[in-house]
C-alpha positions as CSV (number, residue, x, y, z in Angstrom):
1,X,120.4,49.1,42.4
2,X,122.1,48.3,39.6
3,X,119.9,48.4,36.2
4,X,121.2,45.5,33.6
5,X,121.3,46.8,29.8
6,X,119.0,45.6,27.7
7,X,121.6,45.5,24.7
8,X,124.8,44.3,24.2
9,X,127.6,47.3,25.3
10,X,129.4,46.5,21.5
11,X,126.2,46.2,19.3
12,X,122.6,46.6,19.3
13,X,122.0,42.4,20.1
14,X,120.1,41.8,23.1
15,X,121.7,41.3,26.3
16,X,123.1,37.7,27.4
17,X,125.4,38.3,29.6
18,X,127.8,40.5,31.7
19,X,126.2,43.2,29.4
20,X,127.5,41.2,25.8
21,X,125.3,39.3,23.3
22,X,125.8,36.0,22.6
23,X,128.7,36.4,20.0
24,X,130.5,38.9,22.4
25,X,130.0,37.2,25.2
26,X,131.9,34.2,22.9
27,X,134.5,36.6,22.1
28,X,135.2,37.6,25.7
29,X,135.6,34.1,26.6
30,X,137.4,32.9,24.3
31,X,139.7,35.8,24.4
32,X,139.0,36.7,20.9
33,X,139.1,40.2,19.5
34,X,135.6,42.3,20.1
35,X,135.5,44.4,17.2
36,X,135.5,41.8,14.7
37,X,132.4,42.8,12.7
38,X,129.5,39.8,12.4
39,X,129.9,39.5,8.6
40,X,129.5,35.6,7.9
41,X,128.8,36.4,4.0
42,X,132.4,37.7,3.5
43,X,134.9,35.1,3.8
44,X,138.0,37.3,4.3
45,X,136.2,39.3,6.8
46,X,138.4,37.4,9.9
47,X,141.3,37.9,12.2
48,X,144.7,36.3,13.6
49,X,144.7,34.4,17.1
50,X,147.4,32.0,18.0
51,X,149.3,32.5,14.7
52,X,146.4,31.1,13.0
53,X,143.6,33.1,11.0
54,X,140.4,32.5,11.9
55,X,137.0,33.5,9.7
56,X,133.4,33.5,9.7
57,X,131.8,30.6,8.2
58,X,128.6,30.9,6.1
59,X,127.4,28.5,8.7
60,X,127.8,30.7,11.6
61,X,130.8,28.9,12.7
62,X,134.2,30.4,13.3
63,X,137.2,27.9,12.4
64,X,140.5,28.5,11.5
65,X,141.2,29.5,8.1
66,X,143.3,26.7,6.9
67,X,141.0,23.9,8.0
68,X,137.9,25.6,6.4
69,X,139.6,25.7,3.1
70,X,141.1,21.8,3.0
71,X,137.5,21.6,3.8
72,X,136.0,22.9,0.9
73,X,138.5,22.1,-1.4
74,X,138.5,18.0,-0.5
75,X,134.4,17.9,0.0
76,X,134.2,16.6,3.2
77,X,135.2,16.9,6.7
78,X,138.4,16.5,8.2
79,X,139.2,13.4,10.5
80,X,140.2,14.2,14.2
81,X,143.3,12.2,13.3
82,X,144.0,14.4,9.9
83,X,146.2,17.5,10.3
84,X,146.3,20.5,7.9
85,X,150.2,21.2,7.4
86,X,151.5,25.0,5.8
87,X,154.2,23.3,3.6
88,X,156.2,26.5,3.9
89,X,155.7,26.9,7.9
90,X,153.8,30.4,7.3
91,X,150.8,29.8,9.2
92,X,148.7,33.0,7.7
93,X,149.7,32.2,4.0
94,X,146.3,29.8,3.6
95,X,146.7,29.4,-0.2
96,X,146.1,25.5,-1.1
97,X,149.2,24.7,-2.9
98,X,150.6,25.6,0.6
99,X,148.3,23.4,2.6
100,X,148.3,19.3,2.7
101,X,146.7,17.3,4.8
102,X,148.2,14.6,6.8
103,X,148.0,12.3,9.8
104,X,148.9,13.7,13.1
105,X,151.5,11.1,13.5
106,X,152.8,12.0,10.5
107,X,153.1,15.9,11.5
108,X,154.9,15.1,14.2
109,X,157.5,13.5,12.9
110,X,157.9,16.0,10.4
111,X,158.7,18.4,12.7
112,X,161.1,16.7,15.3
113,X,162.6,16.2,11.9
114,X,163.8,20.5,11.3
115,X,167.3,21.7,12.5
116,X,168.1,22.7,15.9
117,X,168.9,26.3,16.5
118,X,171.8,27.1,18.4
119,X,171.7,29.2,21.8
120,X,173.8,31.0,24.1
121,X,173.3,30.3,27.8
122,X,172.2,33.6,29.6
123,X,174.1,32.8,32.5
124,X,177.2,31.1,31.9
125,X,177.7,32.8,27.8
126,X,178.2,28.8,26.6
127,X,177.1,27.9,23.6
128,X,174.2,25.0,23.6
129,X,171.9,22.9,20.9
130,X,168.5,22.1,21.6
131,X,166.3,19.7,19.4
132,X,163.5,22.1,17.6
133,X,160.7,19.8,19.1
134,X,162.1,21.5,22.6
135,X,162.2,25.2,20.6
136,X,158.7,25.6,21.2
137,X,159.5,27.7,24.0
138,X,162.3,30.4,24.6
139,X,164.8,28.6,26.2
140,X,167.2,30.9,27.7
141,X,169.9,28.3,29.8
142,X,172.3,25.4,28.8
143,X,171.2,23.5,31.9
144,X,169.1,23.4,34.9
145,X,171.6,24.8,37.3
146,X,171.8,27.6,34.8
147,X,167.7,27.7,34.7
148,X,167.6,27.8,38.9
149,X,170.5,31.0,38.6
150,X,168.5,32.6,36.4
151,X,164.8,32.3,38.2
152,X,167.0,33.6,41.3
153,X,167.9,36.5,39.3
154,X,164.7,37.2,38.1
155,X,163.2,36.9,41.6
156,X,166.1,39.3,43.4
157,X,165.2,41.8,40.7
158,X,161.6,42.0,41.5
Protein backbone atom coordinates (compact mmCIF):
# COMPACT_ATOMS: atom_id res chain seq x y z
CA UNK A 1 0.00 0.00 0.00
CA UNK A 2 0.90 3.17 -0.84
CA UNK A 3 1.73 5.67 2.22
CA UNK A 4 0.65 9.50 1.32
CA UNK A 5 3.25 12.14 2.65
CA UNK A 6 2.36 14.15 5.24
CA UNK A 7 4.21 17.29 3.67
CA UNK A 8 4.32 18.87 0.66
CA UNK A 9 7.25 17.17 -1.80
CA UNK A 10 8.59 21.14 -2.43
CA UNK A 11 8.32 22.51 1.15
CA UNK A 12 7.67 21.65 4.56
CA UNK A 13 3.47 22.78 4.14
CA UNK A 14 1.22 20.07 4.90
CA UNK A 15 -0.06 17.83 2.41
CA UNK A 16 -3.17 18.84 0.10
CA UNK A 17 -2.90 17.14 -2.66
CA UNK A 18 -1.10 14.70 -5.15
CA UNK A 19 1.69 15.23 -2.47
CA UNK A 20 1.72 19.52 -2.87
CA UNK A 21 0.45 22.09 -0.44
CA UNK A 22 -2.04 24.35 -1.19
CA UNK A 23 0.24 26.95 -3.10
CA UNK A 24 1.98 24.10 -5.02
CA UNK A 25 -0.74 22.35 -5.78
CA UNK A 26 -1.94 26.05 -7.40
CA UNK A 27 1.25 26.23 -9.14
CA UNK A 28 0.89 22.75 -10.69
CA UNK A 29 -2.48 23.63 -11.94
CA UNK A 30 -2.02 26.56 -13.14
CA UNK A 31 1.15 25.56 -14.82
CA UNK A 32 3.09 28.04 -12.98
CA UNK A 33 6.73 27.71 -11.96
CA UNK A 34 7.30 25.49 -8.61
CA UNK A 35 10.30 27.03 -7.26
CA UNK A 36 8.95 30.40 -6.93
CA UNK A 37 9.76 31.02 -3.24
CA UNK A 38 6.45 32.09 -0.93
CA UNK A 39 7.78 35.67 -0.19
CA UNK A 40 4.51 38.00 -0.24
CA UNK A 41 6.58 40.87 1.71
CA UNK A 42 8.91 41.34 -1.23
CA UNK A 43 7.32 42.76 -4.10
CA UNK A 44 9.92 42.00 -6.79
CA UNK A 45 10.17 38.55 -5.59
CA UNK A 46 7.86 37.12 -8.90
CA UNK A 47 8.24 35.47 -12.23
CA UNK A 48 7.28 35.70 -16.10
CA UNK A 49 4.26 33.52 -17.49
CA UNK A 50 2.59 34.37 -20.73
CA UNK A 51 4.85 37.48 -21.41
CA UNK A 52 3.53 38.98 -18.41
CA UNK A 53 5.20 39.24 -14.86
CA UNK A 54 3.40 38.08 -12.19
CA UNK A 55 4.15 38.83 -8.19
CA UNK A 56 3.11 38.13 -4.83
CA UNK A 57 0.69 40.45 -3.40
CA UNK A 58 0.87 41.53 0.30
CA UNK A 59 -2.61 40.10 0.30
CA UNK A 60 -1.71 36.68 -0.66
CA UNK A 61 -2.79 37.13 -4.08
CA UNK A 62 -0.75 36.59 -7.16
CA UNK A 63 -1.68 39.15 -10.17
CA UNK A 64 0.16 40.29 -12.87
CA UNK A 65 2.53 42.86 -12.33
CA UNK A 66 1.12 45.67 -14.35
CA UNK A 67 -2.38 45.50 -13.08
CA UNK A 68 -1.16 45.54 -9.34
CA UNK A 69 0.73 48.67 -9.92
CA UNK A 70 -2.17 50.81 -12.00
CA UNK A 71 -3.72 49.47 -8.86
CA UNK A 72 -1.84 51.16 -6.33
CA UNK A 73 -0.95 53.95 -8.12
CA UNK A 74 -4.90 55.11 -9.07
CA UNK A 75 -6.35 53.87 -5.48
CA UNK A 76 -8.84 51.68 -6.45
CA UNK A 77 -9.69 48.72 -8.43
CA UNK A 78 -9.67 48.24 -11.95
CA UNK A 79 -13.07 47.86 -13.92
CA UNK A 80 -13.52 44.42 -15.84
CA UNK A 81 -13.97 46.78 -18.79
CA UNK A 82 -10.49 48.87 -18.05
CA UNK A 83 -7.39 47.56 -19.75
CA UNK A 84 -3.75 48.26 -18.57
CA UNK A 85 -1.84 49.12 -21.94
CA UNK A 86 2.50 49.08 -22.03
CA UNK A 87 2.68 52.21 -24.11
CA UNK A 88 5.95 50.94 -25.54
CA UNK A 89 4.51 47.12 -26.24
CA UNK A 90 7.24 45.70 -23.69
CA UNK A 91 5.11 43.76 -21.56
CA UNK A 92 7.89 43.21 -18.62
CA UNK A 93 8.93 46.91 -18.51
CA UNK A 94 6.02 47.73 -15.67
CA UNK A 95 7.34 51.21 -14.90
CA UNK A 96 4.09 53.73 -14.71
CA UNK A 97 4.98 56.24 -17.26
CA UNK A 98 4.83 53.08 -19.47
CA UNK A 99 1.46 51.94 -18.32
CA UNK A 100 -2.22 53.69 -19.03
CA UNK A 101 -5.23 52.43 -18.55
CA UNK A 102 -7.87 52.26 -21.05
CA UNK A 103 -11.12 50.73 -22.14
CA UNK A 104 -11.03 47.44 -23.72
CA UNK A 105 -12.67 48.72 -26.73
CA UNK A 106 -10.27 51.21 -26.89
CA UNK A 107 -7.19 48.63 -26.83
CA UNK A 108 -8.46 46.95 -29.46
CA UNK A 109 -8.66 49.34 -31.75
CA UNK A 110 -5.36 50.45 -30.92
CA UNK A 111 -3.88 47.49 -31.96
CA UNK A 112 -5.75 46.52 -35.37
CA UNK A 113 -4.38 50.03 -35.82
CA UNK A 114 -0.09 48.82 -35.99
CA UNK A 115 1.47 47.88 -39.42
CA UNK A 116 1.30 44.72 -41.07
CA UNK A 117 4.41 42.66 -41.33
CA UNK A 118 5.14 41.19 -44.52
CA UNK A 119 5.72 37.30 -45.14
CA UNK A 120 6.88 34.91 -47.45
CA UNK A 121 4.72 31.88 -48.23
CA UNK A 122 6.56 28.58 -47.25
CA UNK A 123 5.28 26.81 -50.06
CA UNK A 124 4.91 28.80 -53.00
CA UNK A 125 8.16 31.69 -51.97
CA UNK A 126 5.27 34.68 -52.76
CA UNK A 127 5.42 37.44 -50.98
CA UNK A 128 2.01 38.19 -48.68
CA UNK A 129 0.59 41.01 -46.11
CA UNK A 130 -1.38 40.09 -43.25
CA UNK A 131 -3.28 42.63 -40.94
CA UNK A 132 -1.23 42.55 -37.34
CA UNK A 133 -4.65 41.75 -35.60
CA UNK A 134 -4.11 38.22 -37.67
CA UNK A 135 -0.09 38.29 -36.57
CA UNK A 136 -1.02 36.85 -33.42
CA UNK A 137 -0.10 33.62 -34.61
CA UNK A 138 2.89 32.48 -37.00
CA UNK A 139 1.37 32.36 -40.17
CA UNK A 140 3.53 30.45 -42.46
CA UNK A 141 1.20 30.40 -46.02
CA UNK A 142 -0.27 33.08 -48.47
CA UNK A 143 -3.49 31.06 -48.75
CA UNK A 144 -5.35 28.12 -47.69
CA UNK A 145 -4.32 25.88 -50.50
CA UNK A 146 -0.80 26.83 -49.50
CA UNK A 147 -1.91 26.02 -45.57
CA UNK A 148 -3.57 22.32 -46.78
CA UNK A 149 0.22 21.68 -48.86
CA UNK A 150 1.93 22.49 -46.06
CA UNK A 151 -0.20 20.28 -43.15
CA UNK A 152 0.38 17.50 -45.92
CA UNK A 153 4.04 18.01 -45.73
CA UNK A 154 4.10 18.12 -42.21
CA UNK A 155 2.06 14.96 -41.95
CA UNK A 156 4.28 12.86 -44.77
CA UNK A 157 7.31 13.86 -42.71
CA UNK A 158 6.10 12.35 -39.47
Amino acid sequence: MIQKPDTCLYCDEPYWAIGLCRFHWGRWRHRRPMEAERNYNQLNNGWIHEEYRHICAPDGSEPREHRWLMKQYLKRDLHVDEVVHHKNGIKTDNRIENLEVISRAEHTRLHLKQESISRICQICGESFIRPSYQNWRVIKTCSQSCKLKLIWQVRRAS
